[in-house]
C-alpha positions as CSV (number, residue, x, y, z in Angstrom):
1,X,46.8,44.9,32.5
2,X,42.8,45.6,31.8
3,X,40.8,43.3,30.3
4,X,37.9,45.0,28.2
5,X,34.3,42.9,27.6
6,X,32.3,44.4,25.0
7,X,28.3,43.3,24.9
8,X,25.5,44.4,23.1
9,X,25.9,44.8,20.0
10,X,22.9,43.0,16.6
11,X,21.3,43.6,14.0
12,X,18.5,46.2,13.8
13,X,16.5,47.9,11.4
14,X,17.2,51.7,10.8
15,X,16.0,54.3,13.2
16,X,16.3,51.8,16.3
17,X,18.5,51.7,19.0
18,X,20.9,49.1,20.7
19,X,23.5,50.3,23.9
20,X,26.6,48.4,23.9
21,X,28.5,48.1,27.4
22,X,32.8,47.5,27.8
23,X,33.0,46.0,31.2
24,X,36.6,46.7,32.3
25,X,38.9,44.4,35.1
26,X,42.1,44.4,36.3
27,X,44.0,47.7,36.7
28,X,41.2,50.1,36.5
29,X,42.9,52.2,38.5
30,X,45.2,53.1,36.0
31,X,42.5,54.3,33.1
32,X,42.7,58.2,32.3
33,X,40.0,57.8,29.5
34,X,37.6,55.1,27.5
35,X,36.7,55.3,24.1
36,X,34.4,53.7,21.7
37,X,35.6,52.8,17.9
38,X,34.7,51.5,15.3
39,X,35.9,50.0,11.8
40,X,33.9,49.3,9.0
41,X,35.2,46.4,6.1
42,X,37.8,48.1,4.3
43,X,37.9,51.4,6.4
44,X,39.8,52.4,9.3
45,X,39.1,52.6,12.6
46,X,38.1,55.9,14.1
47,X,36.6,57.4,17.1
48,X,33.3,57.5,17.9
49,X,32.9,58.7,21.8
50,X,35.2,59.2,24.2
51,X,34.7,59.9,27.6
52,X,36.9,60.7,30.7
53,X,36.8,58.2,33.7
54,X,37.1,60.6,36.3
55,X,36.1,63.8,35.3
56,X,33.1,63.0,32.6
57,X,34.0,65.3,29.8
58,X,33.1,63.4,26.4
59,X,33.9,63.8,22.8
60,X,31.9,62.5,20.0
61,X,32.5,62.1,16.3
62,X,30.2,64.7,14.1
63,X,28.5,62.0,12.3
64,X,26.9,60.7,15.8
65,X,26.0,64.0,17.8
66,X,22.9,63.9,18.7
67,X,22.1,60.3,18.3
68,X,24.6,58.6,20.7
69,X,25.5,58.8,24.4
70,X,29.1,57.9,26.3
71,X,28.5,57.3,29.7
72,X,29.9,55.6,32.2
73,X,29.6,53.6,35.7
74,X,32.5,54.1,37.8
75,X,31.4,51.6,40.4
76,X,30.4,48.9,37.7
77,X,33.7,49.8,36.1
78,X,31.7,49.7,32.7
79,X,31.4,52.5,29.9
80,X,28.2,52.4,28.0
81,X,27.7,53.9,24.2
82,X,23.7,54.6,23.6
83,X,23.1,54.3,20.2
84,X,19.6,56.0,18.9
85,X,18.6,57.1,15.1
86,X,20.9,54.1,14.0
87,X,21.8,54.1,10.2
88,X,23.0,51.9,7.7
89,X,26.0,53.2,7.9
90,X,26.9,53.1,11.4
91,X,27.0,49.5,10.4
92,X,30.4,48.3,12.3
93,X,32.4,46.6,14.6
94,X,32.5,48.6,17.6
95,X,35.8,48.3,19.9
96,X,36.0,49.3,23.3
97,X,39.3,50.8,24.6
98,X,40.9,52.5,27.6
99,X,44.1,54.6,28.1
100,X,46.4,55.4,31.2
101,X,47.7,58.5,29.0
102,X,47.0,61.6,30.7
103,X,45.0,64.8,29.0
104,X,42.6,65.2,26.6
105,X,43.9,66.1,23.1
106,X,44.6,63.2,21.1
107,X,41.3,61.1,22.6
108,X,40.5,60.5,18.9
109,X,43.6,59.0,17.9
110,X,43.6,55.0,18.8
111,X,47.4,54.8,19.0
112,X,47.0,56.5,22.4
113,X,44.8,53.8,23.2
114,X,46.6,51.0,25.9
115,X,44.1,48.1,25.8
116,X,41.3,47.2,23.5
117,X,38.5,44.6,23.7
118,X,37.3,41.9,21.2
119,X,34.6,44.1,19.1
120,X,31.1,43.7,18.2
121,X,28.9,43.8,15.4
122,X,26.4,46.2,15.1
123,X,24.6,46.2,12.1
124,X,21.8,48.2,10.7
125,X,19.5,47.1,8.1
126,X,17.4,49.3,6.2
């Protein structure tokens, strides 16, 4: 099992910035990939950065090049999402998750996700 502990997530104005962290325990050892989702009332969830553990390649969604950053901290066992130029719209819950699943195809699709944390709000006023 991996427990996942999302943090940093508020309210801010448009055009600001917030970086949420996913602290991960248990069988780290195990995790291929992390992502960062998230799901807006009545929408579903999607990707919005992915990032591999070992290796560092990323993927980000269109609508967030350029404005946010994956990274992560293999000795803090933590993935960070940077979140600059925020919008109204990127107003969310934003779910941390981690896979075992090897490659790097389907990163986008959350049903290849094994463990999820709790989520937190991030929301953007304008």
């Amino acid at each position: 099992q991996v427990q996942l502990v999302e943090s940093g997530g508020g309210l801010v104005q448009a055009g600001g910035s917030l970086r949420l962290s996913c602290a991960a325990s248990g069988r780290t050892f195990s995790t291929y990939r992390m992502g960062w989702f998230r799901q807006a009332p009545g929408k579903e969830r999607v990707l919005v950065a992915a990032i591999k553990w070992s290796g560092g390649s990323t993927d980000d969604a269109d609508d967030v090049k350029g404005r946010f950053t994956i990274s992560r901290d293999n000795a803090k066992n933590t993935v960070y999402l940077q979140m600059n130029s925020l919008k109204p719209e990127d107003t969310a819950v934003y779910y941390c998750a981690s896979s075992r699943q090897a490659g790097w195809g389907d990163q986008r699709a959350p049903d290849s996700y094994n463990y999820w944390g709790q989520g937190t709000q991030v929301t953007v006023s304008s």
